[in-house]
N, CA, C and O atoms as a MOPAC input file, in Angstrom:
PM7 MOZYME 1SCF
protein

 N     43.31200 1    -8.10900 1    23.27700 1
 C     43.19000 1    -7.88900 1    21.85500 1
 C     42.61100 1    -6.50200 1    21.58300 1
 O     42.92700 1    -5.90500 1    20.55400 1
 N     41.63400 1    -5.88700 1    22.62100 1
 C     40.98600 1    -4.99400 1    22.44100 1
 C     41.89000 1    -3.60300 1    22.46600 1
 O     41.65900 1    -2.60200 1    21.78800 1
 N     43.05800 1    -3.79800 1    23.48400 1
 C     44.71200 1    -2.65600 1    23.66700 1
 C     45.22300 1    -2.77700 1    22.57000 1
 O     45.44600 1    -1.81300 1    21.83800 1
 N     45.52000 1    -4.10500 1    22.24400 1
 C     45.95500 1    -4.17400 1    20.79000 1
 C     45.10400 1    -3.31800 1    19.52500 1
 O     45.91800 1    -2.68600 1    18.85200 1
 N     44.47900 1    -3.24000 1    19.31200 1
 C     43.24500 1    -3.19700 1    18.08100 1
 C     43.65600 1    -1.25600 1    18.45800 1
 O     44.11100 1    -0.41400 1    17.68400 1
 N     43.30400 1    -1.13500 1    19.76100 1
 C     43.03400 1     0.68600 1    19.77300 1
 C     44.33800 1     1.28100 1    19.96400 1
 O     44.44500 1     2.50400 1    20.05400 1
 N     45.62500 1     0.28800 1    20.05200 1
 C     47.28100 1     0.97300 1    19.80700 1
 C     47.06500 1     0.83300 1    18.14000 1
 O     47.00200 1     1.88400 1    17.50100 1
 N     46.98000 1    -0.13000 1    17.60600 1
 C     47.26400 1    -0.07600 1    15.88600 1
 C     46.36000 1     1.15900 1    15.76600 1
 O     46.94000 1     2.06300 1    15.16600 1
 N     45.20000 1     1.44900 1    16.12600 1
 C     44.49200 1     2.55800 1    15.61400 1
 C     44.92800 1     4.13700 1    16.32900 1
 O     44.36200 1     5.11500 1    15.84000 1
 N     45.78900 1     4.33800 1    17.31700 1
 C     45.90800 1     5.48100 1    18.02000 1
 C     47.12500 1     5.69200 1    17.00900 1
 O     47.38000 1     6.85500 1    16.69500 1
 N     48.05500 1     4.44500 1    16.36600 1
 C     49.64100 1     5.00600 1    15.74100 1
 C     48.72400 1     5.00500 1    14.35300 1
 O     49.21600 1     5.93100 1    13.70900 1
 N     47.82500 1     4.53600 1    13.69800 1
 C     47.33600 1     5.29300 1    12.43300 1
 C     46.71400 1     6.29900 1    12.42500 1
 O     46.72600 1     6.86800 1    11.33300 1
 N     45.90000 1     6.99500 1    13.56200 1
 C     45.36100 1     8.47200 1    13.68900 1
 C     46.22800 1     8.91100 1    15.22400 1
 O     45.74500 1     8.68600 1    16.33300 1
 N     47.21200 1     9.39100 1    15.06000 1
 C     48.11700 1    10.02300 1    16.06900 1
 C     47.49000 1    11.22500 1    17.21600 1
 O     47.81400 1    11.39900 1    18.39100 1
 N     46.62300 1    11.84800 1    16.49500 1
 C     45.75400 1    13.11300 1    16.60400 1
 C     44.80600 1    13.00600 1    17.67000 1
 O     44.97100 1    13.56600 1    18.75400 1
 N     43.35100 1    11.96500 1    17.25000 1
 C     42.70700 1    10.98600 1    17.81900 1
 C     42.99700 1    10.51300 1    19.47200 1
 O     44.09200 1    10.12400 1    19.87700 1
 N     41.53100 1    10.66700 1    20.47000 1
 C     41.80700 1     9.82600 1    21.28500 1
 C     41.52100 1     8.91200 1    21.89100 1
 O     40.44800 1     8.84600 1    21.29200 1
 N     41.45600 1     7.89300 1    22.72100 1
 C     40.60400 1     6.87400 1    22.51700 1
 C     39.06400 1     6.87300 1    23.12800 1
 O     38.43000 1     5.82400 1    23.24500 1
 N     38.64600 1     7.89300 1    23.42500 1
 C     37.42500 1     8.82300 1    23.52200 1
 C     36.63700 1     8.94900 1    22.34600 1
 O     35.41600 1     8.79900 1    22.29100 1
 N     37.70300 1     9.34500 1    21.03900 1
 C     36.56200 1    10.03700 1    19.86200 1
 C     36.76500 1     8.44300 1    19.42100 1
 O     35.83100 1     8.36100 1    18.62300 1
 N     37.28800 1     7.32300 1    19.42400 1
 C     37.06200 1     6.46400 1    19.03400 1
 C     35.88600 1     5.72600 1    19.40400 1
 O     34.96800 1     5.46700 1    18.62700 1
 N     35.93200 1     5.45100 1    20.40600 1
 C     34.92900 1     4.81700 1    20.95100 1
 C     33.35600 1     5.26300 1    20.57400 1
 O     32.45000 1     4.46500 1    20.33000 1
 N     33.21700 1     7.07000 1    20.58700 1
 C     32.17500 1     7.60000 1    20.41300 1
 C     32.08700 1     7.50800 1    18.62100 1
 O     30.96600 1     7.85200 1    18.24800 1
 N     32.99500 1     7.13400 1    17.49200 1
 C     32.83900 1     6.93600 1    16.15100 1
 C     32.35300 1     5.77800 1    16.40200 1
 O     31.34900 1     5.41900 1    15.78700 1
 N     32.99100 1     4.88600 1    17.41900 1
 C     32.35200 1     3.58200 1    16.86100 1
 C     30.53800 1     3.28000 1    16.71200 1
 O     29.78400 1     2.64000 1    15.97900 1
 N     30.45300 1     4.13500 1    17.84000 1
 C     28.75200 1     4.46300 1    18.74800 1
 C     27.94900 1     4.77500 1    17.30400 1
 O     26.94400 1     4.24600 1    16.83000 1
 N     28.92000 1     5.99200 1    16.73700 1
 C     27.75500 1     6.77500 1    15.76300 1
 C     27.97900 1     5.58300 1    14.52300 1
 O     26.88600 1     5.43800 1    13.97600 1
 N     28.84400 1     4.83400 1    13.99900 1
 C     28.99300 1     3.85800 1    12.84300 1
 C     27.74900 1     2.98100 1    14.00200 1
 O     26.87000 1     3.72200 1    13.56100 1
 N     27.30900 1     2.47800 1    14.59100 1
 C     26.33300 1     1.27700 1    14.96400 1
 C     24.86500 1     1.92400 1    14.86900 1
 O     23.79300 1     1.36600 1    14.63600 1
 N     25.18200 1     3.41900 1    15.14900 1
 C     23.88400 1     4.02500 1    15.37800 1
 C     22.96000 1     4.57000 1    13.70600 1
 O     21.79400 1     4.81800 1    13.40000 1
 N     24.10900 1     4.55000 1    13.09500 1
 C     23.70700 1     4.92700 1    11.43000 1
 C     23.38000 1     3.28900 1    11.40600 1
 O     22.16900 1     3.07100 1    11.35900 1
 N     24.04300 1     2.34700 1    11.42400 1
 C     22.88600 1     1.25700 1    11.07900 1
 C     22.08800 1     0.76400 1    11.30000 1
 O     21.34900 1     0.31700 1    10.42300 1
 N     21.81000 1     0.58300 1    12.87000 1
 C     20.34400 1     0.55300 1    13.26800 1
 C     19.09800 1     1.47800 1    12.86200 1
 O     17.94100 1     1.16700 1    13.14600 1
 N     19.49900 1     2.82600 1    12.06300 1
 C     18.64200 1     3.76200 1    11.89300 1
 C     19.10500 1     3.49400 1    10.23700 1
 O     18.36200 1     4.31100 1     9.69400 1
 N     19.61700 1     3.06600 1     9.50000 1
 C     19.69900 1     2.21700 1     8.20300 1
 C     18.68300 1     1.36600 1     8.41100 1
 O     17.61100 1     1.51100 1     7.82200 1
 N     18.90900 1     0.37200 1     9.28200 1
 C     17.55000 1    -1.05300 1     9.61100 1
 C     16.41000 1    -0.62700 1     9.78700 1
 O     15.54000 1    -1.23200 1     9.15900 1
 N     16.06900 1     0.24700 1    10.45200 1
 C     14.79600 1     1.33700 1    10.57700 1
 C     14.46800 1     1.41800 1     9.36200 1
 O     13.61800 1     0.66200 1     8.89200 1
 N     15.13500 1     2.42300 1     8.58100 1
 C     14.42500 1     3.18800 1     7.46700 1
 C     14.27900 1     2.15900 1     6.48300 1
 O     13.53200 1     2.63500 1     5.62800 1
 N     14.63800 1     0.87900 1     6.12700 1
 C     13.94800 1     0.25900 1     4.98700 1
 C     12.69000 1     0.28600 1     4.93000 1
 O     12.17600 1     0.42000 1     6.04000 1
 N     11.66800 1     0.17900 1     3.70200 1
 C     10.80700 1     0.37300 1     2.89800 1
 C      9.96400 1    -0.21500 1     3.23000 1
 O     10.03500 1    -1.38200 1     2.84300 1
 N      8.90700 1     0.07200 1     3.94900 1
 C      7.93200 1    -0.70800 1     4.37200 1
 C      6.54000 1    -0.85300 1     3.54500 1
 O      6.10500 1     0.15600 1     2.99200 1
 N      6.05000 1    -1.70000 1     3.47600 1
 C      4.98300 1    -1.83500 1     2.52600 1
 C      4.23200 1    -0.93200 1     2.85100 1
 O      4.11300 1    -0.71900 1     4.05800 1
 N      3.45700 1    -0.08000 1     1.86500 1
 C      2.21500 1     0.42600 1     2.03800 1
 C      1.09900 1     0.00400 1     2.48700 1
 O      0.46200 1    -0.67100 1     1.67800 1
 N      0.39900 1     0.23700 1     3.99900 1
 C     -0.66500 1    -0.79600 1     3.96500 1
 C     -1.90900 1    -0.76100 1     2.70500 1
 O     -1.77900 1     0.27300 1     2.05000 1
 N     -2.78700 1    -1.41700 1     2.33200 1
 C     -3.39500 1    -1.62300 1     1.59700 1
 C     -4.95700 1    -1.37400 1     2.05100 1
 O     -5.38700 1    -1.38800 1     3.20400 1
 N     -5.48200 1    -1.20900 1     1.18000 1
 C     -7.49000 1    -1.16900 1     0.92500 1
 C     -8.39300 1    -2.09200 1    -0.40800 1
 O     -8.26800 1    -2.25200 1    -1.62200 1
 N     -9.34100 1    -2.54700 1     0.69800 1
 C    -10.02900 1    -3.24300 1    -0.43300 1
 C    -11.15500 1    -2.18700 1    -1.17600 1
 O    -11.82200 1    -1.49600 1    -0.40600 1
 N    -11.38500 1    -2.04100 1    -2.62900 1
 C    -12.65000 1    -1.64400 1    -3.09600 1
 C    -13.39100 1    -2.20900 1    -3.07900 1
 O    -13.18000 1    -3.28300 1    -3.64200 1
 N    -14.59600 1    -2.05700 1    -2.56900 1
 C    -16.04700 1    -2.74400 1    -2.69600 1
 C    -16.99300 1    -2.53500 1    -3.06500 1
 O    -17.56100 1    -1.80600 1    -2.25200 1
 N    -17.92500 1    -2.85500 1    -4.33200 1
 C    -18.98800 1    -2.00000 1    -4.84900 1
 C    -19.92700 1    -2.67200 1    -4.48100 1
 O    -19.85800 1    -3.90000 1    -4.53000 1
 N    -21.26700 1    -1.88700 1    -3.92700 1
 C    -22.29200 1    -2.23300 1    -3.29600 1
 C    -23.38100 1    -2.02100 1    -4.20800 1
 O    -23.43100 1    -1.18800 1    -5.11300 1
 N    -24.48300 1    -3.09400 1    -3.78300 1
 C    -25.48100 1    -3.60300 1    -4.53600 1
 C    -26.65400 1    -2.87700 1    -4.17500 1
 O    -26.99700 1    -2.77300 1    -2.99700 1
 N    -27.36200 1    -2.31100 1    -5.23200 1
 C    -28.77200 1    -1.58100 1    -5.17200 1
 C    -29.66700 1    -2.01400 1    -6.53900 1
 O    -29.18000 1    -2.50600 1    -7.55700 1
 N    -31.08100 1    -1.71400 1    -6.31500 1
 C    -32.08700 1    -2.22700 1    -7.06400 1
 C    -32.12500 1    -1.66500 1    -8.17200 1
 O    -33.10300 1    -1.79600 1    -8.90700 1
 N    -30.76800 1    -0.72500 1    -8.59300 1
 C    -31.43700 1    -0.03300 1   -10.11000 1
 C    -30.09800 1     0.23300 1   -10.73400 1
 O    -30.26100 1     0.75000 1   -11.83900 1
 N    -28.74100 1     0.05500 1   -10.40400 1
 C    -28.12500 1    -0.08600 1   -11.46900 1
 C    -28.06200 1    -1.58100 1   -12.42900 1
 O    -28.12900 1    -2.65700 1   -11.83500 1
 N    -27.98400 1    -1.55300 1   -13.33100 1
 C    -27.71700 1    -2.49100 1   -14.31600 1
 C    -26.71200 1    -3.72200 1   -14.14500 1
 O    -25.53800 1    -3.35200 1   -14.13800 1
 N    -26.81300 1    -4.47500 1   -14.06900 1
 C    -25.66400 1    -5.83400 1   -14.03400 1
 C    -24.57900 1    -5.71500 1   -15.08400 1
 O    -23.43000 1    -6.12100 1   -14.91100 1
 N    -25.05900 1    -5.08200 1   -16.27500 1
 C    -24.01700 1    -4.77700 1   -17.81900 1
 C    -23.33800 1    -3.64200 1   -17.06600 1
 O    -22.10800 1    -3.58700 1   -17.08000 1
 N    -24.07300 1    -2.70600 1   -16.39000 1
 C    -23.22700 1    -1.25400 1   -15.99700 1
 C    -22.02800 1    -1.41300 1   -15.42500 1
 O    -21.00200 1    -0.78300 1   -15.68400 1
 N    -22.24200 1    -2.63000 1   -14.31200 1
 C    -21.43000 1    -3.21700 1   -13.47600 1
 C    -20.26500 1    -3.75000 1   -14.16800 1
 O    -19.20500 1    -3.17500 1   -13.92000 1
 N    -20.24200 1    -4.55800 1   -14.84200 1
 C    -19.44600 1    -5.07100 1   -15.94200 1
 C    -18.65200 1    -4.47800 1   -16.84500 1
 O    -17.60700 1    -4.91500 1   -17.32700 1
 N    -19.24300 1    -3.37800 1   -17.06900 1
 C    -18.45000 1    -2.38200 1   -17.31400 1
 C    -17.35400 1    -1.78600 1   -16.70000 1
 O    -16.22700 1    -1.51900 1   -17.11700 1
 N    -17.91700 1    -1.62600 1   -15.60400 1
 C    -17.25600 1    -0.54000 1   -14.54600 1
 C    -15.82500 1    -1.38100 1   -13.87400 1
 O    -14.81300 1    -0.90500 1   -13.35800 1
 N    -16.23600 1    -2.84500 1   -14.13400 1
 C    -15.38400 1    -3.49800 1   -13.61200 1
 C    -14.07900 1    -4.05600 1   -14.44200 1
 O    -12.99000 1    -4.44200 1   -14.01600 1
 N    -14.60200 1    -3.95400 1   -15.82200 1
 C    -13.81400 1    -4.59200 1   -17.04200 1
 C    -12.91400 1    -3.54300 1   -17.25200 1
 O    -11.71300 1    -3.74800 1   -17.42700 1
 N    -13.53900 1    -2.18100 1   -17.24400 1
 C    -12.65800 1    -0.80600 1   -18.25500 1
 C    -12.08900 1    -0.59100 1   -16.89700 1
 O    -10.89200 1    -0.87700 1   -16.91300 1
 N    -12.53000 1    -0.16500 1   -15.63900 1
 C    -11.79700 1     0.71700 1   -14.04600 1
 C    -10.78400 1    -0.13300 1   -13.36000 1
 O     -9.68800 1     0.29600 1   -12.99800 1
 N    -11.26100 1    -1.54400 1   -13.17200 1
 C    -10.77700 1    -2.54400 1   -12.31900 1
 C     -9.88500 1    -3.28500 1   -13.48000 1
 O     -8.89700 1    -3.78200 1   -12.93900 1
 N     -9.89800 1    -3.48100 1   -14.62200 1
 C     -8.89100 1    -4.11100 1   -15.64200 1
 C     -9.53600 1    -5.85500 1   -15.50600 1
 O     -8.82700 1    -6.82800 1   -15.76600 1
 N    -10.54200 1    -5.92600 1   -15.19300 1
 C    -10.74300 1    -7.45000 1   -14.99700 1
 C    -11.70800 1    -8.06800 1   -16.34400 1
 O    -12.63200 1    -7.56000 1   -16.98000 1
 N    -11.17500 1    -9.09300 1   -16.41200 1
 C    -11.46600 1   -10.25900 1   -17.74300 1
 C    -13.45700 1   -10.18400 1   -17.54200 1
 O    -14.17500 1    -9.71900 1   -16.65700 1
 N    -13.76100 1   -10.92700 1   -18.91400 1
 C    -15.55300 1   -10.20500 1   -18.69400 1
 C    -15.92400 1   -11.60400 1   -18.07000 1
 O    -17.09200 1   -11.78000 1   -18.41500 1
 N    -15.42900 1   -12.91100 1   -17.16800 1
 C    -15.52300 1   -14.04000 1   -16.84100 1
 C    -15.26200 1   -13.35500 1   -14.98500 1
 O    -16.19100 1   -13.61600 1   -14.22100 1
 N    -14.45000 1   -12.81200 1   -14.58400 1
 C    -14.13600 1   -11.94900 1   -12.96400 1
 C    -15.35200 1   -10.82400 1   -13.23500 1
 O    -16.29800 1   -10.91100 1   -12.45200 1
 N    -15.40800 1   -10.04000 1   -14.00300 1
 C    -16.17400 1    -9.23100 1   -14.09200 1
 C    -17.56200 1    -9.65400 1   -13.22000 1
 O    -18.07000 1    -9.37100 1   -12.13500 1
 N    -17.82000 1   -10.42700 1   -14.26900 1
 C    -19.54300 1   -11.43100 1   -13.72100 1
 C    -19.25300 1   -12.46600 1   -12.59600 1
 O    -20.38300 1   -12.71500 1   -12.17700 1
 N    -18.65200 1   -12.97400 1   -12.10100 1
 C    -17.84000 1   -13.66900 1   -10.56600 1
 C    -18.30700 1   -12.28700 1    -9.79800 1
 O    -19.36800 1   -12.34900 1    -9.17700 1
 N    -17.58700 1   -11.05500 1    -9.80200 1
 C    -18.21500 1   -10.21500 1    -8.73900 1
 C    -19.14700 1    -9.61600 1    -8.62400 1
 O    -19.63400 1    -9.34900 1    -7.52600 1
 N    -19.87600 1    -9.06800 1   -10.30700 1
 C    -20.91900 1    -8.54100 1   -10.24200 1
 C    -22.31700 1    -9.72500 1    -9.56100 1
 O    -23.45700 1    -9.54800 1    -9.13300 1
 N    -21.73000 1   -10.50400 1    -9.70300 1
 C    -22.83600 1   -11.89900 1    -9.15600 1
 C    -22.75100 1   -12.04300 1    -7.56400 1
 O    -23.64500 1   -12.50100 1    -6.85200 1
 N    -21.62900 1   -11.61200 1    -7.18300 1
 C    -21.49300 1   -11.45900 1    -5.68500 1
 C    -22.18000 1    -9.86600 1    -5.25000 1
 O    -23.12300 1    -9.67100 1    -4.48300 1
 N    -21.52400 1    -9.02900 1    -5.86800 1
 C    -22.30000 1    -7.79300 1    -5.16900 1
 C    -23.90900 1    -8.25900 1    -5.12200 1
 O    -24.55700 1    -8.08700 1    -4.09000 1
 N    -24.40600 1    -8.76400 1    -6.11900 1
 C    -26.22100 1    -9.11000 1    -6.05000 1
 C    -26.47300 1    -9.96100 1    -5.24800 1
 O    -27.61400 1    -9.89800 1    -4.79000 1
 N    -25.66300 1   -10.97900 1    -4.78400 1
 C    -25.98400 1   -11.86000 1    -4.03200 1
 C    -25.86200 1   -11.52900 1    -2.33600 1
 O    -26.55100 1   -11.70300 1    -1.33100 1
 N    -25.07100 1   -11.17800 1    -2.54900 1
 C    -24.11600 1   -10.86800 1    -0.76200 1
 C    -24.57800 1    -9.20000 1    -0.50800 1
 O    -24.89300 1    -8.97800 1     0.66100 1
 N    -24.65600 1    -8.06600 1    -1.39700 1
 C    -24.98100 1    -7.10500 1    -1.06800 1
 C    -23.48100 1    -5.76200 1    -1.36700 1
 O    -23.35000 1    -4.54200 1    -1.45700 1
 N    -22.57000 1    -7.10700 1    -1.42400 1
 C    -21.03100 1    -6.22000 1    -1.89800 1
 C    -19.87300 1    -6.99500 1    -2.52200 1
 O    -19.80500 1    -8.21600 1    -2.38100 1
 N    -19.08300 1    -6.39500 1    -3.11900 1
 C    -18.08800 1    -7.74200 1    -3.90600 1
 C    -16.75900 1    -6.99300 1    -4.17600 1
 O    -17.04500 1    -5.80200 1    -4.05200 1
 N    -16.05700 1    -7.05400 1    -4.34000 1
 C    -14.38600 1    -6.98700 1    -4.36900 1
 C    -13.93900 1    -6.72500 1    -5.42500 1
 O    -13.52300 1    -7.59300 1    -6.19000 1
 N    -13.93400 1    -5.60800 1    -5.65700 1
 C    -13.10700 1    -5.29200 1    -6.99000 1
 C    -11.89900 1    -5.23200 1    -7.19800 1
 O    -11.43300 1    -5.42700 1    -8.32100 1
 N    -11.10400 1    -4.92800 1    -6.06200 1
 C     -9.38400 1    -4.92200 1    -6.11500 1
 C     -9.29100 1    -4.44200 1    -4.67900 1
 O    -10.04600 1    -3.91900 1    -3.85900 1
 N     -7.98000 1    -4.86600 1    -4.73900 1
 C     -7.18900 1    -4.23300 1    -3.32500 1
 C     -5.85300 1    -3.34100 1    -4.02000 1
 O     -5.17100 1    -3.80000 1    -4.93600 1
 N     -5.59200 1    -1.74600 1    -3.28700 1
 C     -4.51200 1    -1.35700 1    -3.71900 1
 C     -4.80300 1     0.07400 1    -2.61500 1
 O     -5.76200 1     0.37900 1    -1.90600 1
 N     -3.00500 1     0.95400 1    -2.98300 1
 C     -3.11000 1     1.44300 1    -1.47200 1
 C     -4.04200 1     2.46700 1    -1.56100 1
 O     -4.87300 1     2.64200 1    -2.45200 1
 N     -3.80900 1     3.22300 1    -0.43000 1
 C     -4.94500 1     4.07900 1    -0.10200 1
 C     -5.53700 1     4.97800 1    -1.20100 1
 O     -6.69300 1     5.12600 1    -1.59700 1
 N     -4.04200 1     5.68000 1    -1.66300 1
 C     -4.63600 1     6.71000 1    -2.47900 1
 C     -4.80400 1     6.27200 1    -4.01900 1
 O     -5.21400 1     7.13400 1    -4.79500 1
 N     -4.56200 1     5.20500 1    -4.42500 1
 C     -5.50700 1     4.41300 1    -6.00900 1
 C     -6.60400 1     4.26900 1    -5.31300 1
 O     -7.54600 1     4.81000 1    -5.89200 1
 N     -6.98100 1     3.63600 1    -4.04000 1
 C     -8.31600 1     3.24100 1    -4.25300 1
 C     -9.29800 1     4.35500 1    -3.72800 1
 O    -10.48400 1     4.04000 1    -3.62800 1
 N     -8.91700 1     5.60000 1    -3.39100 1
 C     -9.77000 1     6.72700 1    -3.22700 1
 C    -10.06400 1     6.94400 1    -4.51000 1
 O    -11.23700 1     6.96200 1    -4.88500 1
 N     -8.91400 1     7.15800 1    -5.44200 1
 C     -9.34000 1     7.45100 1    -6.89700 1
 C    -10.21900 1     6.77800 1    -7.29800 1
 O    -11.23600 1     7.46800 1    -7.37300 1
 N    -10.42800 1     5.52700 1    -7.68100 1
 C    -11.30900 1     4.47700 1    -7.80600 1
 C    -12.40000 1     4.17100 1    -7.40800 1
 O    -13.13900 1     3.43700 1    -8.06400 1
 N    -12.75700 1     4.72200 1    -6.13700 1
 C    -13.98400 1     5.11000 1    -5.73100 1
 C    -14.58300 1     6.06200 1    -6.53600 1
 O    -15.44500 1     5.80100 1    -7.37500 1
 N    -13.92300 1     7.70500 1    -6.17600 1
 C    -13.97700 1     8.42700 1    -6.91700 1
 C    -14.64500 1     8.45300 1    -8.25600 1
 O    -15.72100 1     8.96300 1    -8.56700 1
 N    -13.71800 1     7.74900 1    -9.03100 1
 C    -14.13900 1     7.34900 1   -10.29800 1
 C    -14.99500 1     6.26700 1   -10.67500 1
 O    -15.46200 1     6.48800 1   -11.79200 1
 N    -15.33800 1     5.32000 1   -10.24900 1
 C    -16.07400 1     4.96900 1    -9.91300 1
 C    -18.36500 1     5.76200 1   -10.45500 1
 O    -19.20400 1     5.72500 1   -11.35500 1
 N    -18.07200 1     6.42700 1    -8.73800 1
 C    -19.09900 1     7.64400 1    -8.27900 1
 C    -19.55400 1     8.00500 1    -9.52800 1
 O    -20.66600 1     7.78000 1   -10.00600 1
 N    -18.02600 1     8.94700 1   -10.34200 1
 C    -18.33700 1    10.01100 1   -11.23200 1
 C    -19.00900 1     9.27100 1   -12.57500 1
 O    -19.84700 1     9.83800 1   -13.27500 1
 N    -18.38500 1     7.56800 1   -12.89300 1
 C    -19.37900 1     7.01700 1   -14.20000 1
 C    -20.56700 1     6.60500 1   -13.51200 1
 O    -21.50500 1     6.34600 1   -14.26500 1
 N    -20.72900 1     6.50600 1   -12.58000 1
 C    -22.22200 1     5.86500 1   -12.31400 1
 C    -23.20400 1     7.30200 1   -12.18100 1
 O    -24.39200 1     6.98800 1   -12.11700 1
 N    -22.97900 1     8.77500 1   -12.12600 1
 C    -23.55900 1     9.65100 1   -12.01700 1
 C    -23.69000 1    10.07000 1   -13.39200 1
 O    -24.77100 1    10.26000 1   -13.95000 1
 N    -22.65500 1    10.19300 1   -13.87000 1
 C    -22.80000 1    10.46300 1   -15.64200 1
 C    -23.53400 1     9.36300 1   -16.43200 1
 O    -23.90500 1     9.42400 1   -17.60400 1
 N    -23.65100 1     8.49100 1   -15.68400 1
 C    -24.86600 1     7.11400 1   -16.52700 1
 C    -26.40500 1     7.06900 1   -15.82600 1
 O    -27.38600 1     6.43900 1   -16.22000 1
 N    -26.26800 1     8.02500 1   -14.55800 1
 C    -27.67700 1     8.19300 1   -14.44700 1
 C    -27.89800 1     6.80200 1   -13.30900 1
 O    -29.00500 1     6.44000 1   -12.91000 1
 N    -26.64500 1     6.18600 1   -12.93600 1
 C    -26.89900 1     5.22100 1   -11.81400 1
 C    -26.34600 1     5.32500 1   -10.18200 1
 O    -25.48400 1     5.99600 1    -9.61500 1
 N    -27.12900 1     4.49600 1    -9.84500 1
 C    -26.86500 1     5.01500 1    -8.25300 1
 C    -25.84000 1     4.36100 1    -7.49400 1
 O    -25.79200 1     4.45700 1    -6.26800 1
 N    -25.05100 1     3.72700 1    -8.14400 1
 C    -24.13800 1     2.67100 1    -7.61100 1
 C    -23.22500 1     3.18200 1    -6.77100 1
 O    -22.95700 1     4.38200 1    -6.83600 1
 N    -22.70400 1     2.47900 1    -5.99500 1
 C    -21.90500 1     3.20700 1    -4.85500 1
 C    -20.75400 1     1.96900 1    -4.93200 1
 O    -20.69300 1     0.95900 1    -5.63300 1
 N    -19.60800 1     2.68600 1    -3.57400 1
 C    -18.48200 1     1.58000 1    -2.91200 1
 C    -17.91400 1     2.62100 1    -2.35600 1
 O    -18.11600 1     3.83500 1    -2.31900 1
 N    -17.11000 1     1.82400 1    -1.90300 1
 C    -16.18500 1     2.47500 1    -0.43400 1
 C    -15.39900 1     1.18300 1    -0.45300 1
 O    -15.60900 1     0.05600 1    -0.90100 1
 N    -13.98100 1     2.03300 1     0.49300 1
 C    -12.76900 1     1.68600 1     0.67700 1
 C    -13.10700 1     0.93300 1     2.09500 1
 O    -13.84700 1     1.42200 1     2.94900 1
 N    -12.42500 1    -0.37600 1     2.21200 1
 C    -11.99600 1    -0.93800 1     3.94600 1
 C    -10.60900 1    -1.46200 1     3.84400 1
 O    -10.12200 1    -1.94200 1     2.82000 1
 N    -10.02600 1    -1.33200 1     4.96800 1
 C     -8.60900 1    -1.63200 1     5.27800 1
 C     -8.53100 1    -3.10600 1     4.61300 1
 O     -9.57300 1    -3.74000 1     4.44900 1
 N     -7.37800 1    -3.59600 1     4.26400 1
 C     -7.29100 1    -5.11200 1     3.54100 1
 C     -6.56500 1    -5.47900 1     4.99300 1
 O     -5.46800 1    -5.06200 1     5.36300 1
 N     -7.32300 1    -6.23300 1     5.61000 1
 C     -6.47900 1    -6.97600 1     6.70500 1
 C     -5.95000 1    -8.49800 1     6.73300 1
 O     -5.29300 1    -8.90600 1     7.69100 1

């Protein structure tokens, strides 16, 4: 079947020999395995975590978490109650470079409010 298949194809490309065939077929398998490759792989991800100290405010927190993090004022106080309790609490997971910003920003309202609050990024595993 296989003489068969590469005569119908040698009398439709006359030119052609059964050399460059074989090696088209190679490069058509090799574009799709390197098609299967290149799909879109998730971004890995990071958790934000804001850490607990003796002098920012519990409202500050609430803040920071309601207006930065987009969370309801019921999650808000769920984590701000964990950072006090545990020492750190979870504000979101997202990829690397939102949650640098977010730190970031973060830093910059707790310095412009005169508080010492901190967080940092860890891998979301």
């Amino acid at each position: 079947m296989c003489c068969l298949w590469l005569g119908l194809v040698a009398k439709r490309y006359p030119n052609r020999r059964e050399e460059d065939m074989s090696k088209r077929e190679y490069e058509t398998e090799g574009v799709a395995s390197i098609e299967r490759e290149a799909r879109i792989k998730e971004p890995p991800m990071y958790k934000v975590m804001l850490l607990n100290d003796d002098y920012t405010t519990m409202e500050f927190v609430i803040v920071v978490l309601e207006s930065l993090f987009r969370k309801t004022r019921e999650e808000a106080q769920q984590i701000m109650l964990a950072v006090h309790a545990h020492g750190s609490g979870l504000a979101g997971v997202y990829t690397k470079e939102v949650a640098e910003t977010k730190v970031e920003t973060v830093h910059a309202m707790a310095r412009q409010n005169e508080f010492p609050l901190r967080c940092k990024i860890e891998p979301d595993s």
